[in-house]
Biotite code that builds the C-alpha atoms (Angstrom):
import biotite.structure as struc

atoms = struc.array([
    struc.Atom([-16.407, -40.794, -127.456], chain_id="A", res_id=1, res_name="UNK", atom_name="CA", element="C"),
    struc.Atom([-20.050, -40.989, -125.854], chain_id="A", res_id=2, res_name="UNK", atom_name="CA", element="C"),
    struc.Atom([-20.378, -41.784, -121.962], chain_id="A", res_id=3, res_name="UNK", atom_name="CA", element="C"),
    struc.Atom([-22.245, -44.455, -121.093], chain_id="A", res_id=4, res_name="UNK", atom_name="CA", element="C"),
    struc.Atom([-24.687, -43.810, -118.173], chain_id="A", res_id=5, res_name="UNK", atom_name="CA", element="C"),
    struc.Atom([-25.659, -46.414, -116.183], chain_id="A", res_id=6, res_name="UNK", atom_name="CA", element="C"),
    struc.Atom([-28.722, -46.956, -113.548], chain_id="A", res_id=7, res_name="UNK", atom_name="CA", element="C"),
    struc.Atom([-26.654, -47.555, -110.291], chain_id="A", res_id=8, res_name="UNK", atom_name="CA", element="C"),
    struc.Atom([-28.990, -47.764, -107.323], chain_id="A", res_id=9, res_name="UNK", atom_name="CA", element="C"),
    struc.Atom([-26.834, -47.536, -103.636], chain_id="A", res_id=10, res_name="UNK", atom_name="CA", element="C"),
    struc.Atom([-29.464, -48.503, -100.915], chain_id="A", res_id=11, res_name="UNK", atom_name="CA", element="C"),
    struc.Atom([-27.950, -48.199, -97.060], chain_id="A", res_id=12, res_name="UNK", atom_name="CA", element="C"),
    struc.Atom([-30.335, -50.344, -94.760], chain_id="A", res_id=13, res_name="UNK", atom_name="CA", element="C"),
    struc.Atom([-31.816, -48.300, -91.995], chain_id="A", res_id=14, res_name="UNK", atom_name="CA", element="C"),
    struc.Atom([-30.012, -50.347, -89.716], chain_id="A", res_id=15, res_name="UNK", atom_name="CA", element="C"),
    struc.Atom([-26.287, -49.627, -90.871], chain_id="A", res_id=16, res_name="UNK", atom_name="CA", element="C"),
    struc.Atom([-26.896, -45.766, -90.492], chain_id="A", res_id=17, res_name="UNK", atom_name="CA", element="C"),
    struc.Atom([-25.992, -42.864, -92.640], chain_id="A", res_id=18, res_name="UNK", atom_name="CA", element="C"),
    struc.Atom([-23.652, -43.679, -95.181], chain_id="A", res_id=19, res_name="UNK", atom_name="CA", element="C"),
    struc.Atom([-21.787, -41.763, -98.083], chain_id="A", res_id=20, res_name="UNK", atom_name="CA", element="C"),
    struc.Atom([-22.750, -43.674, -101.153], chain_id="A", res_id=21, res_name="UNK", atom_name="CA", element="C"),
    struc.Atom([-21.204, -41.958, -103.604], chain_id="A", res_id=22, res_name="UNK", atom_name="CA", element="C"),
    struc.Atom([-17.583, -44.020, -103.785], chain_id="A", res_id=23, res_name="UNK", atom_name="CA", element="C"),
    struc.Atom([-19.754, -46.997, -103.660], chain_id="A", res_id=24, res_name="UNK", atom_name="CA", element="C"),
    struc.Atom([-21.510, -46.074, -107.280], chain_id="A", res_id=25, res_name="UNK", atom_name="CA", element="C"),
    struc.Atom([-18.064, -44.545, -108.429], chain_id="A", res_id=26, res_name="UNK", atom_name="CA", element="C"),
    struc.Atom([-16.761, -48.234, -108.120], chain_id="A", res_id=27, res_name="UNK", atom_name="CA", element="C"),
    struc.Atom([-19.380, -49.495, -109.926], chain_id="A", res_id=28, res_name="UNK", atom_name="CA", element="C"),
    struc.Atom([-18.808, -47.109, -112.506], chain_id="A", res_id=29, res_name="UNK", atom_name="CA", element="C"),
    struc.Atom([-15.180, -47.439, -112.989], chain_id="A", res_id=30, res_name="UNK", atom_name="CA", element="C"),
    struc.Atom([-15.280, -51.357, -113.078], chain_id="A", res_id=31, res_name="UNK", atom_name="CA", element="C"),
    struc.Atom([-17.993, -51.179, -115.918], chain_id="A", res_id=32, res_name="UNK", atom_name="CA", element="C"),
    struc.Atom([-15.591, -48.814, -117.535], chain_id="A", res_id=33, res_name="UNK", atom_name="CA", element="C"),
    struc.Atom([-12.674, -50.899, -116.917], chain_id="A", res_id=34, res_name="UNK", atom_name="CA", element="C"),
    struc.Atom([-14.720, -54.217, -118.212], chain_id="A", res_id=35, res_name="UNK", atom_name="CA", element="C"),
    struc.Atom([-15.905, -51.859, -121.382], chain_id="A", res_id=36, res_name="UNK", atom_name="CA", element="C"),
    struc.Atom([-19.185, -52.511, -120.763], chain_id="A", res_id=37, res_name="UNK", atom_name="CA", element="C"),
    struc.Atom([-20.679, -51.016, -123.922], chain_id="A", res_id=38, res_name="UNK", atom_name="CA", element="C"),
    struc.Atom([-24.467, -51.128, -123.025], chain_id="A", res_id=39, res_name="UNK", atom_name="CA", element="C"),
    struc.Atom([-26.314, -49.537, -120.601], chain_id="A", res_id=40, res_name="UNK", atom_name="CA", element="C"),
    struc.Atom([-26.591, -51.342, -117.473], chain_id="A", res_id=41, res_name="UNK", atom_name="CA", element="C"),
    struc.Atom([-28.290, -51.004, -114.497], chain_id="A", res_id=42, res_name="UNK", atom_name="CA", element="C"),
    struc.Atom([-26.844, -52.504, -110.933], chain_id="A", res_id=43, res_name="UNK", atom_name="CA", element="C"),
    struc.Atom([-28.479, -52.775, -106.821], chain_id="A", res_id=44, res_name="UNK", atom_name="CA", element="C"),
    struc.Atom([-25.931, -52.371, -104.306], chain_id="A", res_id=45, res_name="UNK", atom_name="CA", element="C"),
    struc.Atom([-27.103, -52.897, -100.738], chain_id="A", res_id=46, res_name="UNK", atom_name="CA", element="C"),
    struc.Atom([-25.546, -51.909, -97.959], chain_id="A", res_id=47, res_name="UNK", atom_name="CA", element="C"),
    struc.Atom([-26.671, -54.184, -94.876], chain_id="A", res_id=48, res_name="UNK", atom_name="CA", element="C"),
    struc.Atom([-25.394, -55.677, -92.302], chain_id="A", res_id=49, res_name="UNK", atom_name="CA", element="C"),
    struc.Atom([-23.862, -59.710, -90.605], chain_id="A", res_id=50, res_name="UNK", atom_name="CA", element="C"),
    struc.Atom([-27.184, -60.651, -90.173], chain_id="A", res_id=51, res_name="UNK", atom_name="CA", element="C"),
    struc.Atom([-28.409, -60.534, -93.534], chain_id="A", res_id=52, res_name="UNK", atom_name="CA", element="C"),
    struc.Atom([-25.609, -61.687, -95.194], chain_id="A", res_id=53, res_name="UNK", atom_name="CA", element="C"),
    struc.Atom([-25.844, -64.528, -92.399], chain_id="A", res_id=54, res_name="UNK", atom_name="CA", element="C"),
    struc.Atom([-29.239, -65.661, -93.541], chain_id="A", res_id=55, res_name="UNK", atom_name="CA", element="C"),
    struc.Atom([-28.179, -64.931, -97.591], chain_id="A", res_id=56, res_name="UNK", atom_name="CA", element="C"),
    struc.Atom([-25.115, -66.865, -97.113], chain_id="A", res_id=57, res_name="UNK", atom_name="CA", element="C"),
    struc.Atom([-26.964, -70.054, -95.987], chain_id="A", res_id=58, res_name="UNK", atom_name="CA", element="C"),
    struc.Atom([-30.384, -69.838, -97.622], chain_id="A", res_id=59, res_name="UNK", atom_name="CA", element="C"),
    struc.Atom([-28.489, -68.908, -100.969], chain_id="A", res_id=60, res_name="UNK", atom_name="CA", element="C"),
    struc.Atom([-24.948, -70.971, -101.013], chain_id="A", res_id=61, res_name="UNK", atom_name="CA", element="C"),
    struc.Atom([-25.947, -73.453, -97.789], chain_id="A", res_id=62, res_name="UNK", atom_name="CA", element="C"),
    struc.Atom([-22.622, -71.757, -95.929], chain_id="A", res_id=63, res_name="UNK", atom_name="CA", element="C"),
    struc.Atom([-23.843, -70.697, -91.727], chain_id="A", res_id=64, res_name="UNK", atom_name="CA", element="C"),
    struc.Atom([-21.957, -67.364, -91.088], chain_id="A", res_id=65, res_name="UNK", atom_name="CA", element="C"),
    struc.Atom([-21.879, -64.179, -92.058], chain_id="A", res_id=66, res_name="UNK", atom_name="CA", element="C"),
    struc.Atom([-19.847, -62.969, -95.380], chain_id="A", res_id=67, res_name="UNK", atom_name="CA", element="C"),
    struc.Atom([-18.312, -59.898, -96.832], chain_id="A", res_id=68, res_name="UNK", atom_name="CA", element="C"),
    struc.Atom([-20.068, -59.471, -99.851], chain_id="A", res_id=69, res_name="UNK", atom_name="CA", element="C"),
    struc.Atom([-22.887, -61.412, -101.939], chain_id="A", res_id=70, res_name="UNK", atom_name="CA", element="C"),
    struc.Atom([-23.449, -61.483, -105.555], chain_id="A", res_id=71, res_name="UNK", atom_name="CA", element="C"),
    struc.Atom([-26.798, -62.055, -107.261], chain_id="A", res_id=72, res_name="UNK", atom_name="CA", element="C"),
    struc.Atom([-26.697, -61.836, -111.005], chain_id="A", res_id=73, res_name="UNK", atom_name="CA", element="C"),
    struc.Atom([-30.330, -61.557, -112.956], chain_id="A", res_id=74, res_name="UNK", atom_name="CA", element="C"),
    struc.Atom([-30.394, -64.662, -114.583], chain_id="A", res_id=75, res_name="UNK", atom_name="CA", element="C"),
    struc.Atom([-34.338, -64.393, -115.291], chain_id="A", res_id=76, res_name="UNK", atom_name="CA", element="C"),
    struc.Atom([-34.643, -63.753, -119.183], chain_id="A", res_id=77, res_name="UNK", atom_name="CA", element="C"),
    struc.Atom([-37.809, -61.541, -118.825], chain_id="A", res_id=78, res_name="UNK", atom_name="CA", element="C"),
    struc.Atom([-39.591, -59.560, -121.993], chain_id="A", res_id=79, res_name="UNK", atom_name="CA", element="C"),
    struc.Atom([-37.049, -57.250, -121.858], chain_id="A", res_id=80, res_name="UNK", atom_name="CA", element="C"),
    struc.Atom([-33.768, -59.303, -121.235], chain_id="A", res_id=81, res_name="UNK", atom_name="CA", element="C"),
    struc.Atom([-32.737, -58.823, -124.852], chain_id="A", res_id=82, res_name="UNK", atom_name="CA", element="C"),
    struc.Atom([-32.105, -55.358, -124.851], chain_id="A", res_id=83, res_name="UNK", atom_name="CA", element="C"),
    struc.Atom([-35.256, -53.768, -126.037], chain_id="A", res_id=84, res_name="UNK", atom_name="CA", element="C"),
    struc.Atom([-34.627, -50.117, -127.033], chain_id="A", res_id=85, res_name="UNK", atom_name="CA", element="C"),
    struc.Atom([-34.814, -47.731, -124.264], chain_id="A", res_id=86, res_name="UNK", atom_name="CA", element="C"),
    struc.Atom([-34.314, -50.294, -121.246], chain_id="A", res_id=87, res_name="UNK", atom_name="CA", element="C"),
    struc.Atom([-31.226, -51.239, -119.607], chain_id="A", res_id=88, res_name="UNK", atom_name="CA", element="C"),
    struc.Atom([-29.738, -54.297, -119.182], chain_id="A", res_id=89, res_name="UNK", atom_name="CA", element="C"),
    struc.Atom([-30.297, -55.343, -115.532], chain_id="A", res_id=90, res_name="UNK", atom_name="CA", element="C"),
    struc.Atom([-26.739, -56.810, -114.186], chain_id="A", res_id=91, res_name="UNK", atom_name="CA", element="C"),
    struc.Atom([-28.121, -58.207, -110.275], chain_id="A", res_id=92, res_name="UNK", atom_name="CA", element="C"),
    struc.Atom([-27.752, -57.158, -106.854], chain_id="A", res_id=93, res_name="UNK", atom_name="CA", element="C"),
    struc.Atom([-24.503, -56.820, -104.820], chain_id="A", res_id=94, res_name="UNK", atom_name="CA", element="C"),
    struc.Atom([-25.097, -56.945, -101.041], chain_id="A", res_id=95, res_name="UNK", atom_name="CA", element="C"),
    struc.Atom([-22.016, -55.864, -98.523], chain_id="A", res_id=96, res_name="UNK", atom_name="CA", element="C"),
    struc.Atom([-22.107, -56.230, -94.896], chain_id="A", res_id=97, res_name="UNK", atom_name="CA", element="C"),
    struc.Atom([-20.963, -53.164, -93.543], chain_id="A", res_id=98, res_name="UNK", atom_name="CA", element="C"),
    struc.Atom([-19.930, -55.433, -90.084], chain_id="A", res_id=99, res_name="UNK", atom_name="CA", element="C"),
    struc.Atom([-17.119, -57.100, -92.461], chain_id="A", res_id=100, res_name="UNK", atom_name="CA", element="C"),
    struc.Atom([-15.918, -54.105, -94.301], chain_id="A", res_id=101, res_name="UNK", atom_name="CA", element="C"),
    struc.Atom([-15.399, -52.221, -91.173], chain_id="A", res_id=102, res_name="UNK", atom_name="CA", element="C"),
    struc.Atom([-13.648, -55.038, -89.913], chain_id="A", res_id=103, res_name="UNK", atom_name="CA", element="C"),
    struc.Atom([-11.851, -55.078, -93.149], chain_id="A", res_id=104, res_name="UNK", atom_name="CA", element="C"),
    struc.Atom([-10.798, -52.405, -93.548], chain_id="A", res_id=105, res_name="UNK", atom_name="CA", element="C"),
    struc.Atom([-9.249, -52.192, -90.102], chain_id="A", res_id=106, res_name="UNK", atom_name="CA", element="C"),
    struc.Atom([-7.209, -54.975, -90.512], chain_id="A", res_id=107, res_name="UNK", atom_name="CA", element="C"),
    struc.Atom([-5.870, -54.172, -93.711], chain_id="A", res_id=108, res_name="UNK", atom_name="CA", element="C"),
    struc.Atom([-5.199, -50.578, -92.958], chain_id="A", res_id=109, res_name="UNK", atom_name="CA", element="C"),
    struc.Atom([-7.678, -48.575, -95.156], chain_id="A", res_id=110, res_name="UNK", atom_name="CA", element="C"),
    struc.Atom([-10.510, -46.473, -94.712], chain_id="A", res_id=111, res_name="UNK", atom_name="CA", element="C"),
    struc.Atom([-14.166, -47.888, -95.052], chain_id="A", res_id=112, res_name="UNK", atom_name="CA", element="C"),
    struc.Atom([-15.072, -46.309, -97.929], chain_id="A", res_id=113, res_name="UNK", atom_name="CA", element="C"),
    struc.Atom([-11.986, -47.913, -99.974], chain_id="A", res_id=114, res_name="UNK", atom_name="CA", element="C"),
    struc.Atom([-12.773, -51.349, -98.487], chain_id="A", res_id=115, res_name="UNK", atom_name="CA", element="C"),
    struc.Atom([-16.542, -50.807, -99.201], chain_id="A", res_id=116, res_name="UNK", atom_name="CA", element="C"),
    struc.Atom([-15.309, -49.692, -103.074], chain_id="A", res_id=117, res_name="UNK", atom_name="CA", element="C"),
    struc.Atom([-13.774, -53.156, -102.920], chain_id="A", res_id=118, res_name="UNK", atom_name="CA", element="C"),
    struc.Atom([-15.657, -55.457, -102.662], chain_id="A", res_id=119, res_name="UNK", atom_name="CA", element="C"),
    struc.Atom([-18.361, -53.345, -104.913], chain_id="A", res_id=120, res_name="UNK", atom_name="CA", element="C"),
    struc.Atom([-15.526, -53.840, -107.494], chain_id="A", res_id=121, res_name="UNK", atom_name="CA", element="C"),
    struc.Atom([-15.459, -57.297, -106.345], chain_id="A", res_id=122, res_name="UNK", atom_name="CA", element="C"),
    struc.Atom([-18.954, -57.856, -106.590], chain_id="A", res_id=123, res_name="UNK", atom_name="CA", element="C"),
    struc.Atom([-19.715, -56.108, -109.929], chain_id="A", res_id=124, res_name="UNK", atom_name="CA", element="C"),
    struc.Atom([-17.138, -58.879, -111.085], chain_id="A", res_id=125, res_name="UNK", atom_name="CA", element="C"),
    struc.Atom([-18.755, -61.530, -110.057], chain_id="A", res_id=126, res_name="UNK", atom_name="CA", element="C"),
    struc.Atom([-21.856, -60.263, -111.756], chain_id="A", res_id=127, res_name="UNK", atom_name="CA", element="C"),
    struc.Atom([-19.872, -59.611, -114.701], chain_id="A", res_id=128, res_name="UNK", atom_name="CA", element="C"),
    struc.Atom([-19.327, -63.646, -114.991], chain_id="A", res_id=129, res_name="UNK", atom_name="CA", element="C"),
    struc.Atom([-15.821, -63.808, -112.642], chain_id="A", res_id=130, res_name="UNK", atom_name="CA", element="C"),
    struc.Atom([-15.043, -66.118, -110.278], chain_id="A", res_id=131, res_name="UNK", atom_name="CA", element="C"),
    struc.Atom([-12.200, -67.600, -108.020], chain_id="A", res_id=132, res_name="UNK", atom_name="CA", element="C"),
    struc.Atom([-12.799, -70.962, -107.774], chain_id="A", res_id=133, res_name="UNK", atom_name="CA", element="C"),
    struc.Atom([-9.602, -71.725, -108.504], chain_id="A", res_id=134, res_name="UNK", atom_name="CA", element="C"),
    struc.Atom([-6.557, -70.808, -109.115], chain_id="A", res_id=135, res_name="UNK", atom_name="CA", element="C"),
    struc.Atom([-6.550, -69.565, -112.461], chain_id="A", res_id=136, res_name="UNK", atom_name="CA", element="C"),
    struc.Atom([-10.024, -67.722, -112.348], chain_id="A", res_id=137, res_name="UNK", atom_name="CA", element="C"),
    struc.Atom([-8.720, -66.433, -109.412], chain_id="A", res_id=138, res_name="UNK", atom_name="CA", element="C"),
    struc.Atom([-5.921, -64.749, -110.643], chain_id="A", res_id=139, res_name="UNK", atom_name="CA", element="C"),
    struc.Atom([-7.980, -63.293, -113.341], chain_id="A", res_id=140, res_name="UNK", atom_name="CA", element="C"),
    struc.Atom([-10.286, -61.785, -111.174], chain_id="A", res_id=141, res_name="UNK", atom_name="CA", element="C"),
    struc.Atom([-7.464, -60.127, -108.744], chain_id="A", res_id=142, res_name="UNK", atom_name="CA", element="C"),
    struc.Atom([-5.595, -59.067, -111.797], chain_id="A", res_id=143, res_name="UNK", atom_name="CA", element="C"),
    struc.Atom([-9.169, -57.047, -112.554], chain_id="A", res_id=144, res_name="UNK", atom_name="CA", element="C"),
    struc.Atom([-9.496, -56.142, -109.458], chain_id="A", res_id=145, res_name="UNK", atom_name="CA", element="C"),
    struc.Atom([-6.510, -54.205, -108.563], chain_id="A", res_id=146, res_name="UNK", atom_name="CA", element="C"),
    struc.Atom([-6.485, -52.699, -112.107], chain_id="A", res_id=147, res_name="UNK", atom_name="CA", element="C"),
    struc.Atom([-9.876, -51.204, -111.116], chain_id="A", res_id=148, res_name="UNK", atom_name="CA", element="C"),
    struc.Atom([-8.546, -50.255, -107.270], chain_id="A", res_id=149, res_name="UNK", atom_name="CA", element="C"),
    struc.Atom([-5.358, -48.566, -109.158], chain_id="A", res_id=150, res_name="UNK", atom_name="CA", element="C"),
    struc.Atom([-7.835, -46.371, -111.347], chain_id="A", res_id=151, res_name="UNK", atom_name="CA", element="C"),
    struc.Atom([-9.649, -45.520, -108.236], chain_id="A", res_id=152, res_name="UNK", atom_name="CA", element="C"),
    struc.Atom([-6.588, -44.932, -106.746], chain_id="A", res_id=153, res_name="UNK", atom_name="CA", element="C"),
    struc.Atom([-7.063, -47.339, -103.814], chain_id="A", res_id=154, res_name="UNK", atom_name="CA", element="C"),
    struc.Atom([-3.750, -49.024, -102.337], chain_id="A", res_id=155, res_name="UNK", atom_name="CA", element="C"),
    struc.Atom([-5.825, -52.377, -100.523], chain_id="A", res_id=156, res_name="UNK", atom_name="CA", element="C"),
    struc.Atom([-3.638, -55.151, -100.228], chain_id="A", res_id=157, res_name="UNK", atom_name="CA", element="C"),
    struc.Atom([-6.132, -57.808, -102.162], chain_id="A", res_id=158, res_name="UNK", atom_name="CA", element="C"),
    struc.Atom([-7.055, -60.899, -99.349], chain_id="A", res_id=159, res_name="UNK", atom_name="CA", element="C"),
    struc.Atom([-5.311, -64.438, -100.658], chain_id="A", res_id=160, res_name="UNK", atom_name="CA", element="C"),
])
């Protein structure tokens, strides 16, 4: 069986500080795997902070605070979109506030690097086309969700 490599890009913001990236891209990794992703894909992940997840929150979904994590899938169908030979399919962004996980993780008991592999899981998802707007998309997401945690063997009680 071939691996499939992906393009995973990890950026920490200068102000959030030094960061170890690499569980971040190993979550990205393992839900692609997970969601058999058979093309090659490649993801952002950006690692910021309350502020700018304030002022993406409310220019982006019109809601005034801070959040945990933002999802922007690529929804621009560019010359390349339909999966020219050689390039990989561009998935979006995933931005995580660093201020929330930390609080996160606290709360729930786990380290930051399991709550920041999370809600990259969580994030890829959403890219991936899931959502929890209600009920039953919710519990199809979660059900994904801690599939991918147990793989990573990460024991995070999932938020209701």
């Amino acid at each position: 069986m071939m691996t499939i490599k992906h393009q995973i890009d990890v950026h920490v913001e200068e102000q959030v500080g030094a960061l170890e990236t690499q569980p971040v891209a190993q979550a990205v990794e393992a839900t692609l795997a997970q969601q058999r992703v058979a093309e090659t894909c490649e993801i952002v992940v950006v690692i910021s902070d309350d502020a700018a997840l304030h002022t993406l929150n409310l220019r982006f979904r019109g809601v005034d605070r801070p959040t945990d994590v933002l999802a922007f899938a690529d929804d621009t169908r560019g010359p390349y979109a339909g999966g020219v030979s050689g390039f990989p399919r561009y998935l979006g962004d995933v931005v995580i506030s660093i201020d929330r996980a930390r609080e996160q993780a606290a709360s729930a008991g786990g380290t930051l690097a399991e709550e920041l592999q999370l809600l990259t899981v969580h994030g890829v998802l959403h890219l991936l086309g899931y959502d929890h707007a209600d009920a039953e998309d919710k519990a199809l997401m979660w059900g994904a969700q801690a599939a991918i945690l147990a793989a990573l063997d990460i024991q995070l009680a999932l938020p209701e």
